[in-house]
PANUNU-477105 format. One record per atom (N, C-alpha, C): x, y, z. Coordinates in steps of 0.2 Angstrom, whole numbers, padded with zeros to 4 digits, always signed. Example, Ala and Ser with C-alpha at 12.3 -4.5 7.8 and 13.67 -1.06 7.14 Angstrom:
+0066-0028+0039 +0062-0022+0039 +0066-0016+0039 +0064-0011+0035 +0068-0005+0036 +0064+0000+0039 
//
This chain:
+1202+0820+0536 +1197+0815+0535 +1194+0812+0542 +1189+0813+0546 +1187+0811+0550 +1184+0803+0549 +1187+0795+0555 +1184+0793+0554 +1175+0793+0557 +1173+0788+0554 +1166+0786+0556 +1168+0781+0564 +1164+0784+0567 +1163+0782+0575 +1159+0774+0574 +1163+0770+0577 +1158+0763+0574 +1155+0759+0583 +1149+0759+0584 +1149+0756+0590 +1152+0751+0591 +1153+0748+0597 +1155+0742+0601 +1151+0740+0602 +1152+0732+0605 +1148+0729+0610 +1152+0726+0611 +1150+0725+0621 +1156+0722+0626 +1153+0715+0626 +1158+0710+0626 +1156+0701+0626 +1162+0699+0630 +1161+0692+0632 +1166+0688+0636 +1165+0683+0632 +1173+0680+0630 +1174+0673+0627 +1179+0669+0632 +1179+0662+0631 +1183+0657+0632 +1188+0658+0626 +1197+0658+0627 +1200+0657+0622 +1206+0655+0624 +1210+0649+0620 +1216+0645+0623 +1223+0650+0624 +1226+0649+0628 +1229+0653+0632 +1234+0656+0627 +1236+0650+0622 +1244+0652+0618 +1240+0657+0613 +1233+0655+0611 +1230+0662+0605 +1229+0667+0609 +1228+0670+0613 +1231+0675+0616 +1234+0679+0618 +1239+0674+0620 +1246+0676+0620 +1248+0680+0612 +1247+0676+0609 +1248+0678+0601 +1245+0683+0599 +1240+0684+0599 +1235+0688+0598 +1237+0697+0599 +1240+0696+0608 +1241+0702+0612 +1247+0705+0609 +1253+0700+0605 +1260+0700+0603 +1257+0704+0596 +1253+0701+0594 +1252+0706+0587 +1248+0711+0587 +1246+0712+0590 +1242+0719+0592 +1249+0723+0598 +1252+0721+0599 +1259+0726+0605 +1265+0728+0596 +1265+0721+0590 +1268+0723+0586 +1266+0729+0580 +1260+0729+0580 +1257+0734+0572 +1256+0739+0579 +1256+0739+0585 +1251+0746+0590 +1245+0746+0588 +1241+0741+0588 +1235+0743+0588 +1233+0740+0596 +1224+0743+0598 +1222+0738+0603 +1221+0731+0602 +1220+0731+0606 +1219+0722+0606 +1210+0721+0603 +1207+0725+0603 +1201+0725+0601 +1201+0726+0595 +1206+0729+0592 +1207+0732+0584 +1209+0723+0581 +1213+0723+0584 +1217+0718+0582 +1213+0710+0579 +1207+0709+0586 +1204+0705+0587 +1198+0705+0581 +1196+0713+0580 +1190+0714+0576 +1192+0714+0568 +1198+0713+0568 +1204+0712+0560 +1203+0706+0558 +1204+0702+0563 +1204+0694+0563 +1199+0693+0563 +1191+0695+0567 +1186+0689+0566 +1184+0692+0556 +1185+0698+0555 +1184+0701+0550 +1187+0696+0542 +1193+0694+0543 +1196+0692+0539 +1196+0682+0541 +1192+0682+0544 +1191+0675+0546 +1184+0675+0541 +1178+0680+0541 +1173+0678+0538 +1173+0682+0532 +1177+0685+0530 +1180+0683+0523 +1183+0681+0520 +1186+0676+0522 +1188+0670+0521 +1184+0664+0519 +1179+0665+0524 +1174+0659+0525 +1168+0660+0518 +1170+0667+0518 +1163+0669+0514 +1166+0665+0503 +1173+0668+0506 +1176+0666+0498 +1175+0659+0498 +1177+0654+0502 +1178+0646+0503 +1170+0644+0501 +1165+0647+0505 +1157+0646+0505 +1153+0647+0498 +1156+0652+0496 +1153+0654+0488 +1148+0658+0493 +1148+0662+0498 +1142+0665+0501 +1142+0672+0505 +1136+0674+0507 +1139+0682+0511 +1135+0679+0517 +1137+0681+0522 +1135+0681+0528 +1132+0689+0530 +1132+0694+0526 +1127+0699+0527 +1121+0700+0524 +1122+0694+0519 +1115+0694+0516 +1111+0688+0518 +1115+0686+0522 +1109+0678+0526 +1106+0682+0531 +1110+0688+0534 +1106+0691+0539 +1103+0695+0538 +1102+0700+0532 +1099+0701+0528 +1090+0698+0527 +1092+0691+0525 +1086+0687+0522 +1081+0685+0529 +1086+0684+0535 +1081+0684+0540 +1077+0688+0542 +1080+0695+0543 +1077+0701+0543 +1071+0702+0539 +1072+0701+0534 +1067+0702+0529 +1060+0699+0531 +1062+0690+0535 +1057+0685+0535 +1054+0688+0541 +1058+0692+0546 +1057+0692+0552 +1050+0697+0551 +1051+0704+0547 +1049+0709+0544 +1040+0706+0541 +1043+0702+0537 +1034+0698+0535 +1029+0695+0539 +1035+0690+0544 +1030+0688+0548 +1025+0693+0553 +1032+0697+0557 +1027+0704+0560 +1020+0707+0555 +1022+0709+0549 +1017+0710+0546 +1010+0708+0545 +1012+0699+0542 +1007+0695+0542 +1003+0695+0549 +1007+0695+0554 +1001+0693+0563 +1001+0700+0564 +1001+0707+0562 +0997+0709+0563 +0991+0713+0558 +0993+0711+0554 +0986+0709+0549 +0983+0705+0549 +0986+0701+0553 +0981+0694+0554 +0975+0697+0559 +0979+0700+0565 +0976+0702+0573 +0970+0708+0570 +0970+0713+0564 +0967+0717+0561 +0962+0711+0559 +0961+0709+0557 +0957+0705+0551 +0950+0703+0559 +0954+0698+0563 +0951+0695+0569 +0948+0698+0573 +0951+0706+0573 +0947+0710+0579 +0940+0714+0573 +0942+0714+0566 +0936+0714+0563 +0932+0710+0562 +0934+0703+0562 +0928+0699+0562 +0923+0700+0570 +0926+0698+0577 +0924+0700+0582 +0918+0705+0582 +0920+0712+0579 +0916+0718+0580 +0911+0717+0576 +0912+0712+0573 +0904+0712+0568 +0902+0708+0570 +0903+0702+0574 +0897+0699+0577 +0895+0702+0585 +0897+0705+0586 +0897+0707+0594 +0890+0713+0589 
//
């Protein structure tokens, strides 16, 4: 079974020195990277947060997309609309 290739993206955080420490220690313990490890945690952190919430945080991002998606739409069927009022008075 092949896995699915998943992008990255490269970021810089602040983090206190002992959660690191810790962090590295259980990623040297199961052998995974430290990025495997970290992406384990922020993943089970916000499904955590999502069960405590009664909520999904991919469908909040979802709904903004969506607004993001209307509003592009509305300006520019708005911008259509103006450059045909324009051509008919000109």
């Amino acid at each position: 079974m092949k896995k699915e290739k998943i992008e990255l993206k490269r970021f810089t955080t602040l983090i206190q020195p002992q959660l690191l420490t810790q962090i590295k220690l259980i990623s040297y313990f199961t052998n995974k990277k430290l990025s495997e490890t970290i992406n384990e945690s922020i993943s089970n952190y916000i499904r955590d947060f999502e069960t405590k919430s009664n909520t999904s945080i991919q469908s909040l991002i979802n709904l903004q997309s969506n607004f993001k998606e209307v509003e592009l739409n509305f300006d520019e069927k708005l911008d259509i609309k103006n450059k045909d009022k324009q051509s008919k008075t000109t």
